[in-house]
Every structure is written in C-alpha cells, then in structure tokens.
PATOR-994936 format. One record per residue (C-alpha): residue in one letter; chain; x, y, z. Coordinates in steps of 0.1 Angstrom, whole numbers, m for minus. Layout:
BEGIN
residuo	cadena	x	y	z
A	A	X	Y	Z;
...
This chain:
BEGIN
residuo	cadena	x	y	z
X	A	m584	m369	m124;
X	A	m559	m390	m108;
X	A	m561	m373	m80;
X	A	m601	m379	m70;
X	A	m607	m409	m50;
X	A	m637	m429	m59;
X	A	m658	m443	m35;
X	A	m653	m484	m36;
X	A	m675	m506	m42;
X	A	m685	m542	m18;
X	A	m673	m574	m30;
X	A	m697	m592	m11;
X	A	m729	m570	m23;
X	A	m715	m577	m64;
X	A	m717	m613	m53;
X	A	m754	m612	m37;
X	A	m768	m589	m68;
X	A	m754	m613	m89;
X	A	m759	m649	m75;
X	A	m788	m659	m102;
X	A	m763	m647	m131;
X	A	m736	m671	m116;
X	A	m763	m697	m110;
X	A	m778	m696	m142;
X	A	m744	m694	m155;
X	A	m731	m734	m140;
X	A	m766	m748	m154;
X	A	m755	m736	m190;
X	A	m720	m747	m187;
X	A	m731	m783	m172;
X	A	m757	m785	m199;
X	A	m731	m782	m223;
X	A	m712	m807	m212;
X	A	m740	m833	m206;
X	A	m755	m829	m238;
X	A	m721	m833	m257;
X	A	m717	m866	m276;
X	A	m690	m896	m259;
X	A	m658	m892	m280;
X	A	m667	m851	m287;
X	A	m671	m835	m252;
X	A	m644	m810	m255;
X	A	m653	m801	m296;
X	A	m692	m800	m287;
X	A	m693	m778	m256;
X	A	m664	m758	m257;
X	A	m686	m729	m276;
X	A	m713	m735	m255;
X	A	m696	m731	m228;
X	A	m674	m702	m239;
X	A	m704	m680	m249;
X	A	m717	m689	m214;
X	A	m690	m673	m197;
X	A	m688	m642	m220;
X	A	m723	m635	m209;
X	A	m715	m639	m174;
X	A	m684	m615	m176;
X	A	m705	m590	m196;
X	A	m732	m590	m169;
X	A	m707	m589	m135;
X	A	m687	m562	m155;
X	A	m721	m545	m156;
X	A	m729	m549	m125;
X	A	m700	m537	m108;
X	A	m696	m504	m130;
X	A	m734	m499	m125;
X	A	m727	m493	m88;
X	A	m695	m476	m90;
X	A	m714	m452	m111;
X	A	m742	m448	m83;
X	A	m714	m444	m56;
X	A	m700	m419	m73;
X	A	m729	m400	m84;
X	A	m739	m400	m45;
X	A	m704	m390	m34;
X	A	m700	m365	m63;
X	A	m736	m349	m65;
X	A	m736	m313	m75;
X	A	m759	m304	m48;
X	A	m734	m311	m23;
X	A	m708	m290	m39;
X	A	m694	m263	m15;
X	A	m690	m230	m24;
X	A	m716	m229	m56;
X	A	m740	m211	m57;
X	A	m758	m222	m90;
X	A	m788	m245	m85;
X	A	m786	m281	m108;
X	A	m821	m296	m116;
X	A	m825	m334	m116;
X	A	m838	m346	m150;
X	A	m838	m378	m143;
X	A	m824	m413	m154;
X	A	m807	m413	m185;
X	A	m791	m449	m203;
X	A	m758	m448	m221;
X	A	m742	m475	m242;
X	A	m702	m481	m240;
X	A	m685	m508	m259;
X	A	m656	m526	m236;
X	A	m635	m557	m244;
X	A	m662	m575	m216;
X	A	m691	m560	m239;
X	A	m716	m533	m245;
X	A	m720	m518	m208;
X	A	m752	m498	m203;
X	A	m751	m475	m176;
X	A	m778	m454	m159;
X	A	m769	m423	m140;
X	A	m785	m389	m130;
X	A	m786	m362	m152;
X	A	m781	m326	m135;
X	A	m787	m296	m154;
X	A	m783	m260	m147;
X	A	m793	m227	m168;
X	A	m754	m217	m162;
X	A	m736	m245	m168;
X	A	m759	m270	m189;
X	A	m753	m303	m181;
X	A	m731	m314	m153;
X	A	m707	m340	m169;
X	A	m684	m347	m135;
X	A	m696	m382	m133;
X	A	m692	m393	m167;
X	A	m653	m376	m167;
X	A	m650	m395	m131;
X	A	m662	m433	m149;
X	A	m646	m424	m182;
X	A	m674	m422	m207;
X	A	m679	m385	m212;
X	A	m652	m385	m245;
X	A	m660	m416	m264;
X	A	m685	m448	m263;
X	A	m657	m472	m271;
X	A	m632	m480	m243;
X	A	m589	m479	m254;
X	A	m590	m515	m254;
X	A	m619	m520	m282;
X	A	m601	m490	m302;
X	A	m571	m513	m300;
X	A	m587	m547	m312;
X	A	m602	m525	m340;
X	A	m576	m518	m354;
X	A	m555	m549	m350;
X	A	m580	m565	m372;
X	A	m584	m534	m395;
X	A	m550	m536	m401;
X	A	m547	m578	m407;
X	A	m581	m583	m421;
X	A	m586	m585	m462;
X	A	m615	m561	m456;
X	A	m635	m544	m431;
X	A	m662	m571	m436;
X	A	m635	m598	m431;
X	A	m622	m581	m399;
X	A	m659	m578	m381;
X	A	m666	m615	m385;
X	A	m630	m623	m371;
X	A	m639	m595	m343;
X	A	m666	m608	m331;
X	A	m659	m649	m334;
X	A	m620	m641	m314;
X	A	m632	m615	m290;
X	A	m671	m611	m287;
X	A	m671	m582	m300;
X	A	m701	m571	m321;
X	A	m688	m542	m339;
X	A	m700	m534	m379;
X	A	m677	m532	m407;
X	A	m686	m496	m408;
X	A	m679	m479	m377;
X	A	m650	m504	m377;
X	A	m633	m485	m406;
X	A	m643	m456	m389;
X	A	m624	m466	m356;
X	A	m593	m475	m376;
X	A	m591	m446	m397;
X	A	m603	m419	m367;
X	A	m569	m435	m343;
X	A	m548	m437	m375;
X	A	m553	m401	m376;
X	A	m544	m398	m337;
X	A	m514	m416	m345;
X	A	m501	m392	m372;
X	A	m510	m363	m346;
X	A	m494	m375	m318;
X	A	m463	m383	m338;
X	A	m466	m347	m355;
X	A	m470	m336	m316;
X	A	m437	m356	m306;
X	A	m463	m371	m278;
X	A	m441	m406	m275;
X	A	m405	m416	m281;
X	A	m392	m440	m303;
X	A	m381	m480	m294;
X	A	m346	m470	m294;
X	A	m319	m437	m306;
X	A	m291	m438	m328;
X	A	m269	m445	m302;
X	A	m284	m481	m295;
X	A	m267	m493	m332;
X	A	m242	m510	m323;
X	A	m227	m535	m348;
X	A	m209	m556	m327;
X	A	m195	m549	m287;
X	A	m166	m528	m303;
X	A	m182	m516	m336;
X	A	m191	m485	m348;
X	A	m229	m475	m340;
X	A	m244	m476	m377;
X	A	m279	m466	m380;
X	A	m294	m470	m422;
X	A	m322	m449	m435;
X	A	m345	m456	m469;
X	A	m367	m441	m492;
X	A	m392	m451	m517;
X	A	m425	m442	m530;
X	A	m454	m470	m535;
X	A	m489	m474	m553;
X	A	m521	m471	m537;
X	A	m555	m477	m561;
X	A	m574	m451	m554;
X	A	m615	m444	m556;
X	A	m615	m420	m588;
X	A	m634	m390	m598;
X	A	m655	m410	m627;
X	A	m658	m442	m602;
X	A	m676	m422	m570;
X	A	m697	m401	m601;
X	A	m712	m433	m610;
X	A	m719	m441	m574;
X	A	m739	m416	m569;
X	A	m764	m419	m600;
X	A	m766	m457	m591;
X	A	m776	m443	m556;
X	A	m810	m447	m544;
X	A	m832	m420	m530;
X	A	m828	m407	m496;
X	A	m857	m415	m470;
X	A	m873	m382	m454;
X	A	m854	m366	m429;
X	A	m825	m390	m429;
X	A	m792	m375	m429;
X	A	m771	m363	m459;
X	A	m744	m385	m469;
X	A	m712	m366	m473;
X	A	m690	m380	m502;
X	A	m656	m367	m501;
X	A	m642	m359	m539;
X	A	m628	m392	m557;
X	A	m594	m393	m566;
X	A	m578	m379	m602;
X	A	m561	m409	m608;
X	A	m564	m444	m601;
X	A	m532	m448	m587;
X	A	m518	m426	m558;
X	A	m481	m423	m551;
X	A	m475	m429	m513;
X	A	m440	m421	m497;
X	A	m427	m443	m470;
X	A	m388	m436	m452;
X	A	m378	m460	m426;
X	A	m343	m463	m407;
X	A	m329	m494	m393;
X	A	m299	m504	m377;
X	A	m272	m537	m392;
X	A	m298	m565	m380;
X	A	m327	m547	m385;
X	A	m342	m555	m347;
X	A	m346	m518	m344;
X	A	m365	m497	m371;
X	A	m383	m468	m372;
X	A	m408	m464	m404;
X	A	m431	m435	m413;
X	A	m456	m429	m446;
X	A	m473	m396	m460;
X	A	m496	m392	m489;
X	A	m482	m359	m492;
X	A	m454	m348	m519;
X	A	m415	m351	m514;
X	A	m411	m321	m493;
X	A	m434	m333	m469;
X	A	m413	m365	m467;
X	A	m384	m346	m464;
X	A	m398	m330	m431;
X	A	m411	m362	m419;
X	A	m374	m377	m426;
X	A	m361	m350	m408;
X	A	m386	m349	m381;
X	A	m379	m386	m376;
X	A	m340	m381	m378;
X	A	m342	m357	m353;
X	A	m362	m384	m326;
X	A	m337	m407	m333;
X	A	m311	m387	m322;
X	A	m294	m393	m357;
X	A	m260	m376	m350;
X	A	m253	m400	m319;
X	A	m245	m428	m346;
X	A	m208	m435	m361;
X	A	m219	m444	m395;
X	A	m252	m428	m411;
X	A	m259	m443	m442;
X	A	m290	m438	m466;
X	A	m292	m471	m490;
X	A	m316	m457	m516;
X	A	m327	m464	m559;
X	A	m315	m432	m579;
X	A	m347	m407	m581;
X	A	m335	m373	m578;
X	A	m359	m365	m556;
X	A	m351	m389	m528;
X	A	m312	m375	m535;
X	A	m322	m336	m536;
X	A	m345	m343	m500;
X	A	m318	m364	m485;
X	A	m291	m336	m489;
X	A	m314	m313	m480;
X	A	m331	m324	m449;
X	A	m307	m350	m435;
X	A	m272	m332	m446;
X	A	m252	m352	m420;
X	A	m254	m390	m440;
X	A	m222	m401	m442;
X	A	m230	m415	m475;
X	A	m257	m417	m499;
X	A	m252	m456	m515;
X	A	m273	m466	m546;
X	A	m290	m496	m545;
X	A	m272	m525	m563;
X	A	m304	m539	m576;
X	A	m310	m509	m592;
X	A	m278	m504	m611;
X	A	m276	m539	m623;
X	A	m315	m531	m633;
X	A	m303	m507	m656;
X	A	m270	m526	m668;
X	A	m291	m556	m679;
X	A	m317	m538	m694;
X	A	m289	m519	m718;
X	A	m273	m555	m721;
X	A	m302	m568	m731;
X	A	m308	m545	m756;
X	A	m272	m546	m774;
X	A	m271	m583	m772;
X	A	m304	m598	m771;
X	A	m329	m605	m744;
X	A	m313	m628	m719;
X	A	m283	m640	m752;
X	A	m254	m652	m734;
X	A	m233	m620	m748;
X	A	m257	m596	m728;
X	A	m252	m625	m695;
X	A	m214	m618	m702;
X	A	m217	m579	m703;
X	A	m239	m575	m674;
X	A	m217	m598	m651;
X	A	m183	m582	m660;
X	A	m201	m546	m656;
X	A	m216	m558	m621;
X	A	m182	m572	m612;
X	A	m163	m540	m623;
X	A	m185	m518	m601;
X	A	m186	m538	m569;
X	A	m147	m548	m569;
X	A	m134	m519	m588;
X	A	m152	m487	m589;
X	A	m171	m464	m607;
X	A	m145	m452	m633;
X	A	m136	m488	m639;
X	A	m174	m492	m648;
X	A	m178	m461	m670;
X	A	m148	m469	m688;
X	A	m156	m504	m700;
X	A	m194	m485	m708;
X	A	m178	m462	m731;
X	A	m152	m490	m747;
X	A	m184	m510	m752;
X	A	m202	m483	m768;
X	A	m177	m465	m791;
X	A	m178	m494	m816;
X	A	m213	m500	m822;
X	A	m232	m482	m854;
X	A	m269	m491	m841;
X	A	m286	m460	m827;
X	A	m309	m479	m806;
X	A	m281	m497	m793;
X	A	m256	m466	m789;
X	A	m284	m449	m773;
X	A	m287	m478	m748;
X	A	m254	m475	m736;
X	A	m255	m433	m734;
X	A	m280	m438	m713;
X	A	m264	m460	m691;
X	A	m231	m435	m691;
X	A	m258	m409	m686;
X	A	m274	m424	m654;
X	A	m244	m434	m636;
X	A	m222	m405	m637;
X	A	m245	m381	m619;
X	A	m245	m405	m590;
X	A	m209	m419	m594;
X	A	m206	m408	m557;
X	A	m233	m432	m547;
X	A	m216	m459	m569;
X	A	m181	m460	m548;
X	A	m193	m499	m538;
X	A	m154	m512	m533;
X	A	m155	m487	m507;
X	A	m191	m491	m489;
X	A	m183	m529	m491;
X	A	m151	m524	m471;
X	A	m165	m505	m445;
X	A	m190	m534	m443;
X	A	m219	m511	m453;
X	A	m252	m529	m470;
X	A	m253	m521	m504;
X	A	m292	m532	m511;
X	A	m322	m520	m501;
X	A	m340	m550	m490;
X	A	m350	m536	m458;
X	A	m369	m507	m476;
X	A	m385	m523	m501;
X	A	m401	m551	m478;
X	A	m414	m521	m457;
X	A	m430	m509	m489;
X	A	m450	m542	m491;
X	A	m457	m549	m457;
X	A	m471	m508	m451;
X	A	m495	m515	m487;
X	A	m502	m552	m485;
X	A	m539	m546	m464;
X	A	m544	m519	m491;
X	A	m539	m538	m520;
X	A	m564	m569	m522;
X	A	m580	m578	m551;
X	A	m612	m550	m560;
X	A	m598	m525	m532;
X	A	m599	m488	m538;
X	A	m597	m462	m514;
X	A	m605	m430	m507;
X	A	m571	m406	m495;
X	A	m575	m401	m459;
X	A	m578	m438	m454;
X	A	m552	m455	m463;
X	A	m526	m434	m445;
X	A	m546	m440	m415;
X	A	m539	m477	m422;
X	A	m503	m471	m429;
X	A	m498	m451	m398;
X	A	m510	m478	m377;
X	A	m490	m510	m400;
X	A	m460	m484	m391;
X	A	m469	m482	m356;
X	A	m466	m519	m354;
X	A	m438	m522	m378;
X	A	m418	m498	m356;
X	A	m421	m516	m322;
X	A	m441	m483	m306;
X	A	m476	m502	m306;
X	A	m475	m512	m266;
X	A	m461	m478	m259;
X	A	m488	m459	m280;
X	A	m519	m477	m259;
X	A	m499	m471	m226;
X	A	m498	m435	m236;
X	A	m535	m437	m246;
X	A	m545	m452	m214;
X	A	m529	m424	m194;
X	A	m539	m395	m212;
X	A	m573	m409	m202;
C-alpha cells in the first residue's frame, strides 16, 4: 500500500493531548533525582528515571497512532467509497492490543461490516495491524534473545529488564520458532541474496578467488517418545471448556542427528551457513541450492575441506560436481593414525608418539603412497591379530580416499587442510540447544539454527529490511 497517502497528523494537537503525560512525566524524573542519596544520584535514580521515560514514550507513541488511526478511518470510511454499492453497518468501537518496541499500543477504531464482504479490514491493512499483533521490530528482539538466552525463561527476564518489553517465555518460543520457520521459507523461496558471491574470494589483490565449503552432522537431545508419555499421565485435568493441548509425537531417540554445510572464503569474513534436520539428500539440495546463490562457478579454486563419511563424499560429488577438490581433514586422519598407534604400541608409549609423527609427516610432505607404504611395512611383521587388524584398518580407510589425501599438493596450492571453520560452526549453530536439562521437540531447534545461521551468515540486517518491506 505504498501508494495510499495517509492523512497526517498535528504536531501541535499530540503536544496539547498530551501535556499532563509530559508534566506528570518531569515530576517523576525530578523526584528521582531529589530523593537519591549524596554520593549515589546517578545509581539511585537512573531506573527511576528510566522507567519514567518508557512510560512516557509508550503513552506519546499511543497517542499519536490513536489519531493516525481516527484520521484514517475518517479519510478511508467505507461509506464514502465510490462506485460500491454494498451497504457497511457500523458495529461500533472495538480495542486491539499490538506489542511494539515503545510498548503494548491499544488502539480503538470502527468496525464496518457488511453481509457481502464481512468485516471491512482497509484500516487495519492501512496502520499495519491486520496480519499480526507483534510489530517486525519485537519479532526481531525476540529472537535475538531466543537465540543468546540459556532458556526461554532466561531470555523474557533479559527482554523485559534491556528493552521493556513484557513478553512470556511461552509466546517467546513461539515467536522464535514461527520466524525461524519464515527464515527457512524465504531462503527455500530464494526471497534475499547472500552477503557476498563466489566472485568476492579473493585471496590476495592478484590471487586466485577461492571460496571453501564443509560438512558435518551434529547432536541435538531430543524430547523422546517415553519422556512426553510420562508427561502426559503426570498431567493434570483439563478445566471445562478450555482448549485441547496438542502434543506433537516425542522423538524415537534421544539424540537427533542435525546436518549443517557452510562455505567460507581464506579469512573467513565471508560465510554462508545452512542446517536441516532432514537426511543427507536433503543436505545435498540445500548444498546445492546454496552453491547455486553463491554463484559457486565464479570462483578459481573450489574446495570442500571435509572428515571422511561416505555420505558427505557421495552428496558432494553428486550435488556440487564442480569442487576442484575434495580434501580430508588432517585432524581426522591423524585421529585414526594415533588410534592404530596406540593400539600397536601402547596408549600414548613413546613408540606409538614415534609412529604417528613419521606417518603424519609422510602424508603432509610426501603423499599418500609414501603413507600406505610405511602402513603396510609396519604391519607385515606383526603376529597380533588385534594389532594387524589395527593397521588393516588404517590401510583400509585411507585408500578409498587417497585422492582426498594428496596433502603435499593441497599445501602447495596454499589450500587449508583442516576443518576448523566447520566444526566451530557446528558449535556455535547447537550451543543455545545444548544447555544442561534441554530437550527439544523437532521443529524447534531448526528454527533456532535457522536464525544462529542467519546471524552467523551476515544476512540478519538484510532479512529485517526485507521484512519491513514486504510489510
């Protein structure tokens, strides 16, 4: 509606309507002040004072929407419509509640009716209450505390003490998890680019343009079957004619795997992260999706720095088949080496300290068949099964990916050969989901991670900005 003008309102007759607010206002805030204690004005009357003035912006904020609303409902009244026919009836003054960043608003306005159309809603499109009763800019201090807070109970309290805002921990949670939801649909939707393309990745003013993408899955404790069972026998009985409480279907587990990809450039200034509760293939579109906003192909050098689950490999060659490279993550190979190390030669013995340094060095200065030789030169003279076995399985996990294994050659091209980046995603996307006692129920938590993500990838301004004008 951008194109309606709205009749403006008098600064002069705000200031008259409200003169005894403003008034009553000064005598709080000098009361304050006077009744403060020598050596503790500033401590003692700061609050006072602050609540004073929160109370006078609620009430001028009031105000002045109270007679835009009265403007427009003269300038916009269905009776003066031209060229309708149908008859509205007036039934009358009706209150609605809306909660703003300057506080609850109620505002009164006509309500016109006809047997046609029902109830005309032109006036509450034209203010901007007929879709919701909580204004963009409370959504967005919802869930910046949903998403920071140790709890929903946690994040209230530090709502209302910062901002004024007197929200309960249970529609809070609701708020969160209803725009995490918008998040993942506009994203699905394509309805807002990214901070930055493949072409912005740059490693240096003549470098290549590198862009890195990882993969990982994480744990989320989840509400279970046998837990929300319980829950409901503990239950007490339901008062006449309140409502019935839907309970969604606890979880089978009580861990749920979670699936996060995230691509980053050499610095990692620019990154783009995404999570799904869904299964590998639906992270292999997502990866794909997101490959295809970044404009992947415009980089030099595409690189996926990942641990060695085949299904990370199988959805990476099959969704993203222009990576230059597919580079398994150092950690994770000299995870394995020790552990076989360990097991020839003795937890943490100097002869396993010796074998998983000159394997570590092999493979980063030399290669992979430099690696798998000295394996199977290790290996051929032992005559313990367990430790024989080890060492198979060793041989066993590094030839399938000796490809991803080619480090003297990733480290010349100046490539990262860890996945640090990914892995402190995984934490920072699960560390409001993991606090002590917390279980969740599925659609929530990827809420939650889709807003941490939103964050994480520098798109929250430009997600509000898109909100505010789709308003």
């Amino acid at each position: 509606m951008d194109e309606v003008r709205l009749p403006a309102i008098d600064g002069e007759e705000l200031q008259k309507a409200l003169r005894r607010e403003f008034e009553s206002c000064i005598e709080e805030v000098t009361k304050a002040v006077n009744d403060a204690r020598a050596g503790a004005v500033i401590d003692e009357s700061e609050e006072p004072v602050r609540k004073a003035l929160s109370k006078l912006r609620q009430q001028v904020f009031g105000k002045a929407l109270q007679m835009k609303t009265d403007a427009a409902s003269a300038a916009f009244s269905p009776r003066k419509r031209k060229g309708e026919k149908v008859t509205f009836s007036n039934k009358g003054k009706q209150t609605v509640g809306h909660d703003t960043v300057n506080g609850n608003i109620r505002l009164s306005r006509t309500r016109w009716w006809s047997r046609d159309y029902g109830c005309d809603e032109t006036l509450d499109r034209l203010i901007g209450i007929a879709a919701a009763t909580v204004s963009i800019g409370v959504r967005q201090m919802c869930c910046r505390v949903a998403i920071s807070q140790p709890g929903f109970d946690k994040a209230a309290q530090h709502l209302s003490q910062l901002a004024q805002i007197r929200i309960s921990p249970e529609r809070l949670r609701v708020i969160g998890q209803c725009e995490g939801r918008r998040v993942l649909d506009v994203q699905a939707a394509g309805g807002f680019v990214a901070s930055f393309l493949a072409g912005d990745c740059q490693t240096a003013s003549n470098g290549p343009r590198r862009l890195y993408m990882g993969v990982d899955g994480v744990k989320v404790p989840m509400v279970t079957a046998e837990e929300k069972s319980k829950r409901r026998k503990n239950r007490g009985k339901k008062r006449v004619g309140s409502r019935p409480r839907r309970m969604r279907r606890g979880a089978d587990n009580r861990y749920k795997e979670f699936k996060i990809a995230t691509f980053y450039d050499e610095t990692n200034d620019h990154r783009q992260v995404t999570a799904t509760s869904g299964d590998h293939k639906v992270l292999g579109r997502l990866v794909r999706r997101e490959a295809g906003r970044l404009e992947l192909g415009q980089a030099d050098e595409k690189v996926a720095v990942v641990d060695g689950a085949d299904w990370i490999r199988n959805q990476l060659n099959r969704n993203v088949p222009i990576l230059d490279a597919i580079v398994l993550d150092f950690y994770h190979l000299s995870e394995h080496i020790w552990s076989a190390g360990n097991t020839c030669f003795g937890q943490d013995s100097e002869p396993a300290k010796t074998f998983a340094g000159k394997l570590l060095d092999l493979a980063k200065h030399e290669g992979v068949a430099a690696l798998l030789a000295e394996i199977e030169s290790t290996r051929k003279p032992l005559r313990s099964a367990t430790k024989r076995k080890a060492l198979t399985d060793l041989l066993n996990y590094i030839g399938p990916r000796a490809a991803m294994c080619d480090y003297p050659s990733f480290v010349e091209k100046g490539w990262q050969i860890g996945s640090g980046p990914t892995e402190a995603m995984c934490k920072v996307l699960t560390y409001r989901l993991k606090g002590p006692g917390m279980r969740w129920d599925r659609p929530c938590p990827e809420a939650i991670m889709a807003l941490i993500a939103l964050q994480q990838s520098n798109t929250w301004k430009s997600y509000w900005d898109s909100q505010k004008r789709a308003a």
